[in-house]
Phi, psi and omega in degrees: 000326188271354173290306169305308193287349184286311177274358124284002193263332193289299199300351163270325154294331168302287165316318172294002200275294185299349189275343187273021180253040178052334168263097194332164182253138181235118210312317178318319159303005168201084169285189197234173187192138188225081185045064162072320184286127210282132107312003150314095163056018187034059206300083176246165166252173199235119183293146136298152164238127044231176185275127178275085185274173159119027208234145168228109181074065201261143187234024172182154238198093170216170172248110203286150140295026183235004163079001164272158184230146191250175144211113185287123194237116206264322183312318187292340172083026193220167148260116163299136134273093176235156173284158197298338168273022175091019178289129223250124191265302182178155176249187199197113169268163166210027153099135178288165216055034206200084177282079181257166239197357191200128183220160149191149179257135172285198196271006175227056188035009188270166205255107150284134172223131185262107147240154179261128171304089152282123207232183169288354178235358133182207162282148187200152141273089229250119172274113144279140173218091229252113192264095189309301233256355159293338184282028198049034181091343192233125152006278181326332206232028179263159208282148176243145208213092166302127196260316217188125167254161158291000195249028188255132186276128215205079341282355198250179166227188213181107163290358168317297186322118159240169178262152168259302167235162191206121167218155168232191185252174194286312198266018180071006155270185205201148197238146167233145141271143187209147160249167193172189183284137154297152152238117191334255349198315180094332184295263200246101192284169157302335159286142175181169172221125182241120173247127240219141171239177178102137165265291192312312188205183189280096165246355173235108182271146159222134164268123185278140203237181171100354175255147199281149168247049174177140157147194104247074202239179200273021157224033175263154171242027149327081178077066186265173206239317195223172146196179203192105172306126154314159164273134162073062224216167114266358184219329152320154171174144196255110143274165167221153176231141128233117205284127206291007201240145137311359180253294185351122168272199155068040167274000179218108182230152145297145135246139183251068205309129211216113182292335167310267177332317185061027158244193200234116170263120186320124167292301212244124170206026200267150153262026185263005167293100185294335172312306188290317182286314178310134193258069158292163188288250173225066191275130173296291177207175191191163205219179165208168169263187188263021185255356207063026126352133178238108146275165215208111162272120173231135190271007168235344183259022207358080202230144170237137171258133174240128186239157151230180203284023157266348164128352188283119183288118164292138184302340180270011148320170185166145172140147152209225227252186150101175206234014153311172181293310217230033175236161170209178192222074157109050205267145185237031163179138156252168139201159177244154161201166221329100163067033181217125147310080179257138191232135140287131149264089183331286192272340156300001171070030186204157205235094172301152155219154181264143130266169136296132160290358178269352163297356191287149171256000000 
């Protein structure tokens, strides 16, 4: 009896220790475990209500600096603009045969967005970038600036090629991923990560180097799926790759930029890492919170994964197939923002959000 009350009274002094350091604490970062089993509060998350429909296919997701939220819903040919209670602010077709699939907002509010183009002869990918505040705050009434395609040579081209992901940076330029054909050649393969300046147009392209474009060690950028600038970061960044085979690791990497060097160094390679072990599926896309926490959306094992920021799969992950509260079908996006989870659920047509319970009121 006196070992328990000595080690609740210590776990309480901890926290009153660590909450009094000026920065809320954030309990996921430390479950408490009673022989593996979690007891905080039964740290899970809790679907909200009510579930956002009326969506066909939506594959991508983010909560905007304007504290607004886009989706892209892509079978509708449009992007949604709601407000933080599900609220429809306004929407943006972008025509038919014009699927988009990737959104994100810079620091002067305007909206990037990747679709893809379908024509009779084939697919293409297309950057569009759409000047939220001219428009009067909506989507619906903003000026649009086709920016940048997959068929842009960079030096050769390849109609193969698509963008996958789009993040951007503190100065406003924005990083792509594209995938393609090797090239018999070695100059310009079709995997890359490309970083780009300009609003009005493209005036600076950089391929970002060092990296392998095919393989899986901890620098291929092979079939990358998403990618996501770090926090508070001008050079960082988080990929997901997906590779069709299910055994592969390294489907999820950190980079780290390393100025001494000028390359982009792997965070996590240890194997006693979980970020580093973990057998994803077919992860879509990733994000992070403001503890820097990383989720992981995955569209084959349908699941969401939280690592934190020593690379440790946190216990309140949680999904598997069905159309239930804690189940998806295919979900191709996340994003958080203070402190609720929003997932496309793809093939259910619909937009879940999440709390933690110990965030519950």
């Amino acid at each position: 009896m006196q070992k328990v009350l000595f080690k609740y009274l210590f776990l309480v002094s901890l926290l009153a220790l660590i909450s009094g350091c000026g920065k809320e604490l954030d309990l996921a970062q430390f479950p408490i475990t009673n022989n593996g089993n979690v007891n905080v509060s039964d740290t899970v998350y809790i679907l909200q209500s009510p579930v956002w429909t009326g969506f066909s296919s939506p594959k991508d997701i983010i909560v905007g600096n304007d504290q607004l939220i886009y989706v892209c819903d892509s079978k509708n040919n449009r992007i949604v603009q709601m407000d933080l209670s599900g609220n429809v602010v306004s929407t943006r077709s972008l025509g038919d045969n014009m699927y988009p699939n990737k959104i994100v907002q810079d620091y002067n509010f305007d909206i990037l967005v990747l679709s893809d183009s379908t024509t009779a002869v084939d697919t293409i990918t297309v950057l569009h970038r759409f000047k939220v505040v001219s428009g009067g705050g909506l989507i619906g009434n903003a000026r649009q600036i086709t920016l940048f395609s997959s068929l842009y040579p960079t030096p050769n081209s390849n109609k193969y090629r698509k963008f996958t992901g789009i993040s951007v940076y503190p100065d406003n330029s924005y990083i792509v991923t594209r995938v393609g054909p090797t090239d018999p050649i070695g100059i310009d393969p079709g995997n890359a990560i490309i970083k780009l300046k300009g609003i009005e147009s493209i005036t600076n392209i950089d391929k970002l180097s060092g990296f392998q474009t095919s393989g899986n060690s901890f620098y291929s950028i092979e079939n990358t799926s998403a990618i996501a600038a770090t926090k508070n970061s001008s050079t960082d960044f988080v990929i997901s790759r997906n590779t069709p085979d299910t055994v592969s690791l390294n489907k999820v990497i950190v980079y780290n930029y390393n100025s001494s060097s000028g390359a982009y160094d792997p965070k996590y390679t240890s194997p006693t890492q979980d970020i580093v072990i973990t057998k994803f599926g077919a992860p879509g896309a990733v994000t992070q919170d403001s503890y820097s926490n990383i989720y992981v959306i995955d569209a084959l094992r349908n699941h969401l994964y939280k690592f934190n920021t020593a690379g440790r799969l946190l216990v309140e992950s949680f999904g598997k197939y069905g159309s239930g509260d804690s189940q998806f079908d295919t979900p191709m996006g996340v994003a958080h923002f203070n402190k609720v989870l929003y997932i496309s659920d793809t093939k259910n047509n619909r937009i879940v959000r999440f709390k933690l319970s110990t965030d519950l009121n």
